[in-house]
C-alpha positions as CSV (number, residue, x, y, z in Angstrom):
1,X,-53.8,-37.8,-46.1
2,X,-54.0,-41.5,-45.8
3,X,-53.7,-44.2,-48.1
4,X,-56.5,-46.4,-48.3
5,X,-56.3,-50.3,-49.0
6,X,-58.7,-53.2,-49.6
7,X,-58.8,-56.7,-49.6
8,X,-61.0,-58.7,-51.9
9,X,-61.0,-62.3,-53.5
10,X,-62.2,-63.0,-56.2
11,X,-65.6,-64.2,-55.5
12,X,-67.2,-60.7,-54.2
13,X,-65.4,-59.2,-57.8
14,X,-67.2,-61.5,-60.2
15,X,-70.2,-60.6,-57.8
16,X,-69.0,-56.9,-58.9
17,X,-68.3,-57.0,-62.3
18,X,-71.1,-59.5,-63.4
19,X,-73.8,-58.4,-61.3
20,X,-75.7,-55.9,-59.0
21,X,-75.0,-54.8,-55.4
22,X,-76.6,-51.8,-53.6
23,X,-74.6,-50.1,-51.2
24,X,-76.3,-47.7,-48.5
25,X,-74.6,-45.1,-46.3
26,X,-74.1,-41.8,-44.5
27,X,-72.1,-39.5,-46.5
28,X,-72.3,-35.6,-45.9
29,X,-75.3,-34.2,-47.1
30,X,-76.3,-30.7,-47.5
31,X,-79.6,-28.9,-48.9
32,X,-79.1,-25.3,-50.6
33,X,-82.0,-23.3,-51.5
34,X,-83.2,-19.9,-51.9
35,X,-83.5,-17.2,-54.4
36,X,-80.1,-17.1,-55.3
37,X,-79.5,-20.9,-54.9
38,X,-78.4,-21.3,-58.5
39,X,-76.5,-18.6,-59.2
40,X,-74.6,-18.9,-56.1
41,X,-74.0,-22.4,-56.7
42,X,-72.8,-21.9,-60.3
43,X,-70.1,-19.9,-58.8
44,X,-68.4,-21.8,-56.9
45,X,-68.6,-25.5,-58.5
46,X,-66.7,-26.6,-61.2
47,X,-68.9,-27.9,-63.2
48,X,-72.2,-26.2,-65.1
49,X,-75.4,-26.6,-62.9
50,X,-77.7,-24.2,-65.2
51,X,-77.0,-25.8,-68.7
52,X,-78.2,-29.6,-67.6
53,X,-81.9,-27.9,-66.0
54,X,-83.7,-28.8,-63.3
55,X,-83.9,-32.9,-62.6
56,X,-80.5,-33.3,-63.4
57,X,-77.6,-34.9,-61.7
58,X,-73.8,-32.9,-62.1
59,X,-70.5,-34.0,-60.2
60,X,-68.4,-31.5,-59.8
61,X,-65.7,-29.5,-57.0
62,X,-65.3,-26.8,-55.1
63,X,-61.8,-25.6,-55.5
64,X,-59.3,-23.0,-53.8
65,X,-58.8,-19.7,-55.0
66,X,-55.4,-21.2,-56.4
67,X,-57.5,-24.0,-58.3
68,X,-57.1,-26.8,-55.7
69,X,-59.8,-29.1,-54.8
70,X,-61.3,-28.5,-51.5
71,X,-64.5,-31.3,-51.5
72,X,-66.0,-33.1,-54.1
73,X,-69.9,-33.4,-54.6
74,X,-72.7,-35.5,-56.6
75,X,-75.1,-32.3,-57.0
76,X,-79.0,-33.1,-57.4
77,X,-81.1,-30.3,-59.4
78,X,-84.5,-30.2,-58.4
79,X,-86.9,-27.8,-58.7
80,X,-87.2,-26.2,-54.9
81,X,-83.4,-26.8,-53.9
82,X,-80.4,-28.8,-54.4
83,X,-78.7,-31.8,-52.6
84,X,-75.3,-32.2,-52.6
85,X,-73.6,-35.4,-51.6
86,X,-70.2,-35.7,-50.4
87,X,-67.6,-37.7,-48.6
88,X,-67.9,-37.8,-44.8
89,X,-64.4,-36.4,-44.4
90,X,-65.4,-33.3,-46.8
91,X,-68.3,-32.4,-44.1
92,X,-66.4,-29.7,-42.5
93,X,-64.7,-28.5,-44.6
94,X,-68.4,-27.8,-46.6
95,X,-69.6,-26.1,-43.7
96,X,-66.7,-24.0,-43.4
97,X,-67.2,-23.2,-46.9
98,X,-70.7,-22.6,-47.2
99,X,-70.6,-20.2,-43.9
100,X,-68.2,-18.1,-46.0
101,X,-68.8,-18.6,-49.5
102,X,-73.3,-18.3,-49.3
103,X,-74.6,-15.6,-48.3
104,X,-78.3,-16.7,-46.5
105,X,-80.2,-14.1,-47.5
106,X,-79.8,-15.8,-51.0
107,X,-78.9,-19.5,-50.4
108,X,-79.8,-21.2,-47.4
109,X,-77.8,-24.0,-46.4
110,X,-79.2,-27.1,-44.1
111,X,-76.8,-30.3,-42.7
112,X,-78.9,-33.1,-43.3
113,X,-76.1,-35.5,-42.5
114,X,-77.6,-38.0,-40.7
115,X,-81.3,-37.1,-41.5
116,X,-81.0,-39.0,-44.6
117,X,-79.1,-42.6,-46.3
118,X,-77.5,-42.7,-50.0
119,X,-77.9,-45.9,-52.1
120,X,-75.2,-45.9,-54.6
121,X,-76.2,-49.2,-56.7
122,X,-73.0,-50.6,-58.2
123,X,-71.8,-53.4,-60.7
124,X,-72.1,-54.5,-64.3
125,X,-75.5,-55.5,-64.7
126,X,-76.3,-52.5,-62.3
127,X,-78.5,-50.5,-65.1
128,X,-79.7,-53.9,-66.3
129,X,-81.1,-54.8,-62.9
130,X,-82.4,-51.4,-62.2
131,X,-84.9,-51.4,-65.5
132,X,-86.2,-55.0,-65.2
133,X,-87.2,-54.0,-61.0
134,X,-90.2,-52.2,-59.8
135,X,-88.7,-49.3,-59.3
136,X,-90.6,-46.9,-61.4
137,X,-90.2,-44.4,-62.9
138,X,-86.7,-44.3,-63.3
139,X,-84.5,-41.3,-65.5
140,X,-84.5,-41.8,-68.9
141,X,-81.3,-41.0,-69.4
142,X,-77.5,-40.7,-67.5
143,X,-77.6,-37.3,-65.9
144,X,-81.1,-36.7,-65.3
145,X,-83.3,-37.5,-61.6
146,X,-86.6,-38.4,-60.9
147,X,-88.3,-38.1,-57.4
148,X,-90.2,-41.1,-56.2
149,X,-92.9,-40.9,-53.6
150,X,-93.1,-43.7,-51.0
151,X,-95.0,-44.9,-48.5
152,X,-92.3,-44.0,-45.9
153,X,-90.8,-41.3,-47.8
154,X,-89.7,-39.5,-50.9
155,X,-86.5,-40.7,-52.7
156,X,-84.6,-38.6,-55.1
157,X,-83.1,-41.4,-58.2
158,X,-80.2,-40.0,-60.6
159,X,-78.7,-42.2,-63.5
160,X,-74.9,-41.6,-63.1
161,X,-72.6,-41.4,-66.7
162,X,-71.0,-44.2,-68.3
163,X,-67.4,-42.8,-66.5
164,X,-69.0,-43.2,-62.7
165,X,-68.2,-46.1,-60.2
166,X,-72.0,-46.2,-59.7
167,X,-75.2,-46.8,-61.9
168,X,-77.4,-45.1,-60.1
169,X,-77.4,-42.5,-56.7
170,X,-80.4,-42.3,-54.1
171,X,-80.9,-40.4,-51.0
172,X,-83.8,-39.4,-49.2
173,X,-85.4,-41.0,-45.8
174,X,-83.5,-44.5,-44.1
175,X,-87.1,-45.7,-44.3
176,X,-87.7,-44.7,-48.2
177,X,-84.3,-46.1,-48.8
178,X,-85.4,-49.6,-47.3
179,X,-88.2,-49.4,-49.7
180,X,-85.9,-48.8,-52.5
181,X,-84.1,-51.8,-51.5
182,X,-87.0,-54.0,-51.4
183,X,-88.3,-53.2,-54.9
184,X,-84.7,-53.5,-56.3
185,X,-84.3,-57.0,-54.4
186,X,-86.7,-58.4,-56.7
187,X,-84.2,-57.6,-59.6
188,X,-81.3,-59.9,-58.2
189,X,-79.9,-56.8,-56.5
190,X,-77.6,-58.3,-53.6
191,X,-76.8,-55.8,-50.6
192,X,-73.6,-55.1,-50.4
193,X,-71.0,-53.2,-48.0
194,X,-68.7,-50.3,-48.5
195,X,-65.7,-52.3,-49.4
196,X,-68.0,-53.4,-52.9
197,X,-68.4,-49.2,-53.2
198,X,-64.9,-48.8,-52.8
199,X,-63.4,-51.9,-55.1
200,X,-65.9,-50.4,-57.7
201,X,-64.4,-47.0,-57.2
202,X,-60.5,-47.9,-57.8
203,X,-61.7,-49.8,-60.7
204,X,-63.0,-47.2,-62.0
205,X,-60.2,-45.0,-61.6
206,X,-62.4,-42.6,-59.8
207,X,-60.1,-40.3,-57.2
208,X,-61.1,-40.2,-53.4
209,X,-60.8,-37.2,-50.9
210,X,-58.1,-37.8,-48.8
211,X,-56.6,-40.4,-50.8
212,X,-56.0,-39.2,-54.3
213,X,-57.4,-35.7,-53.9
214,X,-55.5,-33.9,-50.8
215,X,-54.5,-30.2,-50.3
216,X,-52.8,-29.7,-53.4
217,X,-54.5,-31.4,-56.0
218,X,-56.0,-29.4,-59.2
219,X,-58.8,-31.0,-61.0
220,X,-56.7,-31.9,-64.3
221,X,-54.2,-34.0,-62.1
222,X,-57.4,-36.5,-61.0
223,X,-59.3,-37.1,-64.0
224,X,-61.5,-34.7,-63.9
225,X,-61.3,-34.1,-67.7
226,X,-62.2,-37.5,-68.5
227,X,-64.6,-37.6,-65.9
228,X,-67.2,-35.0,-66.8
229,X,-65.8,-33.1,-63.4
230,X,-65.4,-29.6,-64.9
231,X,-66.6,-27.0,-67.8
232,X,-64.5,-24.6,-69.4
233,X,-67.8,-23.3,-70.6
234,X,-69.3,-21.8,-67.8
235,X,-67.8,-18.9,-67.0
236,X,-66.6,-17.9,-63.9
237,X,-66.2,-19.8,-60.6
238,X,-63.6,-20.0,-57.5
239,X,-60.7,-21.0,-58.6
240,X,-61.3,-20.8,-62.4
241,X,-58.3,-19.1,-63.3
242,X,-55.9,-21.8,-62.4
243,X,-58.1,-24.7,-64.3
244,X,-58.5,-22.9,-66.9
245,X,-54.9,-22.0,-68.0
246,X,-54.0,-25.3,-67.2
247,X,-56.6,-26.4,-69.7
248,X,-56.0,-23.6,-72.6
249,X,-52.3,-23.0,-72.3
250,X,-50.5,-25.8,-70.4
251,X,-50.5,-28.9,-68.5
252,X,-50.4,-30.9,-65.1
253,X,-47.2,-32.1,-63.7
254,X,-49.1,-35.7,-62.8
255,X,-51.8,-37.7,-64.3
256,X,-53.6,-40.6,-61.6
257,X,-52.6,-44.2,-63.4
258,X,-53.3,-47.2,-62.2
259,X,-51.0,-49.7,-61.6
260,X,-50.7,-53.5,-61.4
261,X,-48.6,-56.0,-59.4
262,X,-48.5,-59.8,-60.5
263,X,-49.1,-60.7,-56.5
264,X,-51.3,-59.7,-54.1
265,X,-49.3,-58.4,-51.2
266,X,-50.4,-54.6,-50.1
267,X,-48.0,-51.6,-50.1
268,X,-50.2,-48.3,-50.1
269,X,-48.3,-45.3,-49.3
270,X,-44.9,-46.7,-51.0
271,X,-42.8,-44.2,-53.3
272,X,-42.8,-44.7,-56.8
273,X,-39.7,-44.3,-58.5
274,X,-38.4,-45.0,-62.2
275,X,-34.5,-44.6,-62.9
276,X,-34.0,-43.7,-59.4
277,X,-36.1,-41.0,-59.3
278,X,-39.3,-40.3,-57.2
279,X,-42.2,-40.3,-59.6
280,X,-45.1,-41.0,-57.3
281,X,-46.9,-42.2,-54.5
282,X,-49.3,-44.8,-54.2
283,X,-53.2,-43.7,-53.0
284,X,-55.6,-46.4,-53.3
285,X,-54.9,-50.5,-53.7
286,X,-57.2,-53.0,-53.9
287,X,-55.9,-56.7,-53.6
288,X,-57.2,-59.4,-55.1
289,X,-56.2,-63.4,-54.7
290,X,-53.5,-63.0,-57.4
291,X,-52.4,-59.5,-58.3
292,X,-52.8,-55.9,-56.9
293,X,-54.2,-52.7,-58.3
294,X,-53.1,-49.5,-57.7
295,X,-53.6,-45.7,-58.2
296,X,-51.4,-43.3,-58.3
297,X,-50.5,-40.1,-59.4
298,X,-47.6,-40.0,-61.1
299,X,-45.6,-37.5,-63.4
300,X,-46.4,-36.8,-66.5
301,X,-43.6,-38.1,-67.8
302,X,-44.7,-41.5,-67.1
303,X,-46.6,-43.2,-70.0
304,X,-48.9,-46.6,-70.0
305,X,-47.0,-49.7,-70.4
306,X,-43.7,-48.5,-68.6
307,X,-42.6,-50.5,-65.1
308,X,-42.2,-48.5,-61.9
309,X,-41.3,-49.9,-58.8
310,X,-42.8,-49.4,-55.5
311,X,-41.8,-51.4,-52.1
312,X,-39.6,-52.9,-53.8
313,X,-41.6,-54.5,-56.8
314,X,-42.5,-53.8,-60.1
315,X,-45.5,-52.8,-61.5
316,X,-46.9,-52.0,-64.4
317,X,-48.8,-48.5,-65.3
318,X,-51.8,-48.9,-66.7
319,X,-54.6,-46.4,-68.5
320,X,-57.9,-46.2,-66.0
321,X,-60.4,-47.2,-65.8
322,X,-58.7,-50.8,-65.1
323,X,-60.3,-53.1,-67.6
324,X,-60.4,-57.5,-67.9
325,X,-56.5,-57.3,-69.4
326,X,-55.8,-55.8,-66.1
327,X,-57.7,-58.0,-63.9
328,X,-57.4,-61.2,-65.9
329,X,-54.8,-61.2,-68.1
């Protein structure tokens, strides 16, 4: 696992938080389809993919027999298959996965990493800029998908919840996503790169694989309640057991918290201790002109608004997502 900082003035975060940037890359991609898709599906991610419906948009893990998170995915619904999107480094792990988990006879799986782009459009105006541009239609509501048919290709469009570090999700063809872009240029949408993806995901408090989420890390421990990652309505899945007791009859022995140094200097990777003890390690910094943001997950025993030190500095833990106290206060 390795801890993963970023450098970024203030300038590109006003961009950020008052604005719109779209962000296009390659993430893993896979295509599932087949009789048995669904049902197949449903039983191995943590979250519910048959209450939502078809053209709807569900994030969600697959886990460990022992509860553990293995790779994380944005899943699109549609009608004649489902896409799942996740992060490059999860790409063989989901192969491996799929080859033992699917049987093909029932859900046929295709690798179109590389075959396709994903447009994540980020920011705070990000929904704003998206209904006053020319892209139409567009979902009516967070969690639902439309597909849109261009001259170059067909897109598929999902509205992400309130929670996300995105407004909106696209994949489909490089040359539909260049359409995409076009029509959302119009709208004041400024291209941006993956360090704009990544400041808007520590800000959000939103856990990364390999960072955050390594070999050992239940759902619980990253969020996932508050993040719409999991359903303890379901029924059964892979690795269900584990969340679920942890949900009905106990609790995790770390939470992910953010932190905040009054300086910008980076120290990912640094132990976290209060009173001496180990409490933590830090993931995931972004540094800005005059302070640093962390995340961390730390025990549970550590509450917002106590100071930890790490590399030798103090910080203060903080309840994610970060918000203005934290960034201008």
């Amino acid at each position: 696992m390795s801890p993963r900082e970023l450098t970024y003035d203030r300038r590109r975060l006003e961009r950020l938080r008052r604005g719109a940037v779209l962000v296009v890359g390659e993430p893993a991609v896979f295509w599932v389809e087949g009789p048995g898709a669904l049902p197949c599906l449903q039983g191995l991610l943590t979250n519910d993919l048959e209450k939502p419906g078809e053209h709807s948009l569900v994030y969600g893990a697959l886990l460990t027999p022992k509860g553990a998170i293995v790779v994380d995915y944005w899943v699109f619904r549609e009608p004649e298959r489902f896409v799942l999107i996740a992060p490059i480094n999860g790409r063989m792990a989901s192969v491996d996965l799929f080859q033992r988990q699917l049987p093909p006879r029932l859900a046929r799986v295709s690798d179109a990493t590389g075959q396709v782009e994903v447009a994540w459009l980020v920011g705070g105006q990000a929904f704003a800029a998206l209904a006053r541009s020319s892209v139409k239609p567009v979902p009516d509501t967070a969690g639902r998908t439309v597909a849109l048919e261009y001259t170059h290709g067909r897109l598929l469009l999902g509205l992400a919840h309130e929670a996300a570090p995105f407004a909106a999700i696209a994949v489909g063809p490089r040359t539909a996503i260049r359409d995409f872009a076009r029509l959302l240029d119009g709208a004041g949408v400024e291209a941006g790169t993956p360090e704009d993806a990544e400041a808007a995901r520590i800000l959000a408090g939103w856990p990364a694989l390999g960072a955050e989420i390594d070999e050992r890390t239940l759902p619980q421990e990253v969020r996932y309640d508050e993040v719409g990652g999991v359903s303890y309505t379901k029924g059964c899945y892979v690795g269900q057991e584990t969340v679920a007791r942890l949900h009905f009859r106990g609790h995790t022995n770390r939470e992910l918290r953010g932190l905040v140094w009054r300086d910008g200097a980076g120290l990912s990777g640094a132990e976290i201790t209060a009173s001496d003890r180990q409490v933590g390690t830090v993931r995931s910094t972004l540094a800005l002109d005059d302070r640093l943001l962390g995340l961390a997950p730390l025990r549970r025993e550590i509450s917002v608004g106590d100071e930890v030190e790490a590399g030798g500095r103090r910080a203060r833990v903080v309840a994610l997502p970060f918000g203005s106290e934290d960034l201008d206060g």
